[in-house]
Every structure is written in C-alpha cells, then in structure tokens.
N, C-alpha and C positions, 0 to 999 in steps of 0.2 A: 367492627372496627378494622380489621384484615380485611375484608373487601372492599371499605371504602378506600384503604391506604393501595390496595392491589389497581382500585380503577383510577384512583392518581396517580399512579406510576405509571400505568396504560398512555392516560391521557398526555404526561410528560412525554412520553415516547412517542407517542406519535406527533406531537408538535414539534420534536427534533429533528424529526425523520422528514416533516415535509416542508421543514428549513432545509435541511439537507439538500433535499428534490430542486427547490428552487434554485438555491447556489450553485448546485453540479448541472442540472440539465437546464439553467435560464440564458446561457450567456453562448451567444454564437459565434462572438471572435474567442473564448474558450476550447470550443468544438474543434474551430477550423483549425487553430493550432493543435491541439490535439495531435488529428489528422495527419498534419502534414509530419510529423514528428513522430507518429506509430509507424509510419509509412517508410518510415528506413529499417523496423525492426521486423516489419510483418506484411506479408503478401497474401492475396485470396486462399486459400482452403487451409492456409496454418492454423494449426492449435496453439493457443495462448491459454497460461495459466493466469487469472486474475486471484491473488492472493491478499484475500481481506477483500470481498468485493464492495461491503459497506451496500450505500443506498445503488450501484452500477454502473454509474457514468459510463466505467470504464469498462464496461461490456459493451456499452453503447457505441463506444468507440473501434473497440474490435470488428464489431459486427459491420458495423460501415464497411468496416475494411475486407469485408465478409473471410472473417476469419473464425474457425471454432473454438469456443469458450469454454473452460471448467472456472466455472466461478466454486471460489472457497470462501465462506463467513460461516461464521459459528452463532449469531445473535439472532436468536428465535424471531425477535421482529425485521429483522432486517434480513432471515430467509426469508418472513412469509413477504417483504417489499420485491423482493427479487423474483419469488415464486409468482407475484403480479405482476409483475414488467416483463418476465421473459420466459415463465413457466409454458408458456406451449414453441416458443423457438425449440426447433431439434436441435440447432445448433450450439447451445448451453446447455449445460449440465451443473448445476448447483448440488456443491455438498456439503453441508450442512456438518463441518467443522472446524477447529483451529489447526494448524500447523504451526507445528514446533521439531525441536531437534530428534525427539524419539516419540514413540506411540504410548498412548494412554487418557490420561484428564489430567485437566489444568483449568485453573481457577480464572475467568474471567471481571474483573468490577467494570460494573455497569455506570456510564454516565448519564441517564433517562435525559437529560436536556440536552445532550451533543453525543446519540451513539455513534457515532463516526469515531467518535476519541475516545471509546471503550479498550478496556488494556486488560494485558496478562502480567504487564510489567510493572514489578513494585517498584523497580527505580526510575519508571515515566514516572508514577504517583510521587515517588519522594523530591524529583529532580522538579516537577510542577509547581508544588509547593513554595517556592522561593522564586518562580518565576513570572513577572511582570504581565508578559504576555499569554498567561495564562490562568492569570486572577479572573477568579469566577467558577473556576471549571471545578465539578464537583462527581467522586465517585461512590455513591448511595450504596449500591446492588452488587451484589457478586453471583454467578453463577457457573456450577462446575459442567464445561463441557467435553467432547473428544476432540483428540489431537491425532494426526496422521503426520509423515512424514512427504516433504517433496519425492523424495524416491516410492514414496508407497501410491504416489499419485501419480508418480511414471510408470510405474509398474501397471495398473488400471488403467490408465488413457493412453499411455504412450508417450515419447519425446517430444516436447511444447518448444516450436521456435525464439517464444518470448517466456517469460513470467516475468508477472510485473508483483512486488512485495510491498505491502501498505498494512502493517501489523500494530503501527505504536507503543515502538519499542522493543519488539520483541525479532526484529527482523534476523540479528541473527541467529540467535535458534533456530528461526526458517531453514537461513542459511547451513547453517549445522547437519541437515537432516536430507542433505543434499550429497549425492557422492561423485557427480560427473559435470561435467560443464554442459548446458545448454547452449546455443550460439549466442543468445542473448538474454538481459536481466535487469531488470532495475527494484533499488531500493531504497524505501523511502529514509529520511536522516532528519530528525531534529538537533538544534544547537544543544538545547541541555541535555544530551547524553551522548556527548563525543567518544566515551568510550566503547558504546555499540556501533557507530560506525566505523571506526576501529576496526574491531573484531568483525564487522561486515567488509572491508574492503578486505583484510587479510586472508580474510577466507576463502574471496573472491580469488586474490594471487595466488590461493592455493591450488584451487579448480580449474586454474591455468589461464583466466581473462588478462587478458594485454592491455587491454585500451579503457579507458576510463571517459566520461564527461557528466555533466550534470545539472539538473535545472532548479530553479528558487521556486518556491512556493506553489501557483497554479499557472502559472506563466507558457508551459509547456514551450520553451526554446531554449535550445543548448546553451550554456555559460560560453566554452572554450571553443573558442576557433578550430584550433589541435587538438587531434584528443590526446588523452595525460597514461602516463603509467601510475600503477598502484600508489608508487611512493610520490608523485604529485599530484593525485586527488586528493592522496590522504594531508597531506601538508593545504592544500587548497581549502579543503573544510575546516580545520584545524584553525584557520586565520580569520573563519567567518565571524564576524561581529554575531551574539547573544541575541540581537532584532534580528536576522536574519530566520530566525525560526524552523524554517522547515524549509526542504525540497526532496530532490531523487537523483539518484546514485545512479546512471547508466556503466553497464560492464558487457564488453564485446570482447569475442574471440575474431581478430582477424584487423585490422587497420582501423576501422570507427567511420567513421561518415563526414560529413561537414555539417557545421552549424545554423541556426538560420538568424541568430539575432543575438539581441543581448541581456542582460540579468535586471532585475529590479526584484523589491524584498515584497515578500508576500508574509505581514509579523500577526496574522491570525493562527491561532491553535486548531482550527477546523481543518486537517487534514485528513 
C-alpha cells in the first residue's frame, strides 16, 4: 500500500513538473522579455543568485546573459530537474537547499500537482485557503529539509550582482538572513500576504536600497516609469486589487533604470 501511494505521488510530481516545463520554457515573447529586463541588472561574467530555482527558467535566462548561477531549491525532484537541465554547465552550481533567516531545518509542504508553489509558509497555506485564485491548490507532503543563509551563500561563492527570491511566502526570512546590500534584488510578492511584503520592502530600506519598481505576474516589464522610494512601493502594492495575485519587487542601490512598458494582471497561483 506505501508503495503504490509512493509511486502516485511520484507520478503527480512529475506531471507538475512537466506542466511547469511547458509554461516556463514554451513561450518566446516570455524569453525575450525576460532578457531584455535581466539586462539592466546583469552583465556577462556576473554571478547571480537564483533563489527558489523551481523547474529553472530563470537559469536559463541568466545564462543567456552568460552570467554565473548559484541555483538554490531544496525539492528532491526539482534538484534532480535541475540536475538534468544544467548538471554538466560549469557555470551553475545547485545547492540543494532552502534559505531562510538562520541555519538549520525547516519544514517544507509539498504540493505533488503544482511543486512550483511548495511552501515553508504556514500563512501562504492559511492566506490560500480563502483565496479564489487559488482554489484547487492542495498541500499533501511535508518534508524537513536544510536551510542556509544568504550571507552563508556569500561567504561560499562570493558577492552576487543580482538575486532574484521566489520562495512562497517565505521571502522574508530570505531577506532576514541577509546583512549587506547587493547592488541589486528582486522579490517575489503575493496579494494575500501584504504583510510579508511589508516586512520585505522594510528590510530592503534597511539594507540601504533607494529605488524600487515592480512587475505583475510573468509579464517581465516594469510597472513605473520612475522608479519609487520604499514608502511608494510600499503604498503602490498595498492598493493592488486581490486579482492582481502575484509579481516581483525590484530593489536598486543607485537611481533605477527605465521601464519598458506596461502592467496587465497575471491571477494564476503558478508562480
């Protein structure tokens, strides 16, 4: 009975995983924007920390940019996805844990039919719960894995131009375990839980980031023309309609960039 319930969870997991595959690496005006959008934060031989690499995309995207990768995911199938996609690139290094605010273990729930939106956060699972655009979504599995700190991964690779954070919920803790500013960062924000982006932008003005901007859902194109201080991101998210669902929090040390276009809502929970 425990093996046939093992090779059903197997089998769910990989049906998610290569939903995943399709949606992240099938769509080429995806890519190009992308691109053209990494391309202000990151230049050839930089190191980029992808934090939460999930199924990669966004390796994919760095490395265009031919840029060096430290992918981080803690989800045994979605290292060994990673371990196939980029396991003989020199230029990524997959480590094969979660990041959070200090070092040790932390409980992961598994969602076998969307591991993309596997958490460590019980207020994603509670704030889900009552949420529309996320009917359906179910957390079966838990599994306890390690946790490192962003400093403990500077310390080992060295000072990353970017990291990009895509945690589910958990971002900041990420950010928590962070003690200097990078020159640049992004991360991700769902509408039901405005109080972690919050505590994510705060922390950001703690670490000394000046400029703010931010993108909806998979769209990869700056919202604001200007970019914004802490206290008008934070008020700018704060107004977001409930459909709005998800995007990513840009945080620069230094003036900000220009934008290339404009917002439209992305109300899928596959982030």
């Amino acid at each position: 009975m425990l093996q046939r319930r093992a090779m059903i969870d197997a089998w769910r997991t990989l049906r998610g995983i290569v939903r995943s595959l399709r949606i992240y690496y099938g769509d080429g005006e995806r890519r190009a924007a992308m691109d053209l959008l990494n391309r202000h934060f990151i230049k050839p031989g930089d190191l980029v920390f992808d934090i939460g690499a999930h199924v990669g995309d966004r390796i994919a995207a760095f490395r265009r940019l031919d840029a060096r990768v430290v992918a981080v995911e803690p989800q045994p199938a979605l290292i060994r996805t990673l371990k196939l996609l980029y396991g003989r690139d020199r230029a990524v290094t997959i480590e094969p844990f979660a990041v959070a605010s200090h070092p040790g273990t932390i409980e992961i729930k598994l969602n076998l039919d969307n591991p993309t939106i596997s958490t460590a956060s019980d207020a994603l699972l509670q704030a889900a719960r009552d949420a529309p655009q996320w009917a359906g979504q179910a957390w079966t599995r838990s599994i306890a894995v390690p946790a490192v700190t962003l400093d403990a991964l500077i310390d080992r690779h060295g000072t990353p131009a970017f990291i990009k954070i895509d945690v589910e919920g958990l971002e900041a803790e990420v950010l928590a375990g962070l003690s200097h500013a990078v020159p640049a960062l992004s991360f991700e924000f769902t509408t039901i839980l405005p109080k972690v982006s919050e505590q994510c932008i705060a922390r950001c003005a703690a670490l000394g980031y000046a400029r703010y901007n931010a993108m909806l859902g998979e769209r990869h194109v700056l919202i604001h023309q200007d970019w914004l201080s802490a206290a008008e991101i934070a008020l700018w998210v704060s107004s977001l309609p409930l459909e709005a669902n998800s995007g990513d929090i840009y945080a620069m040390q230094g003036s900000g960039i220009s934008n290339q276009g404009s917002s439209r809502y992305n109300t899928t929970p596959d982030t």
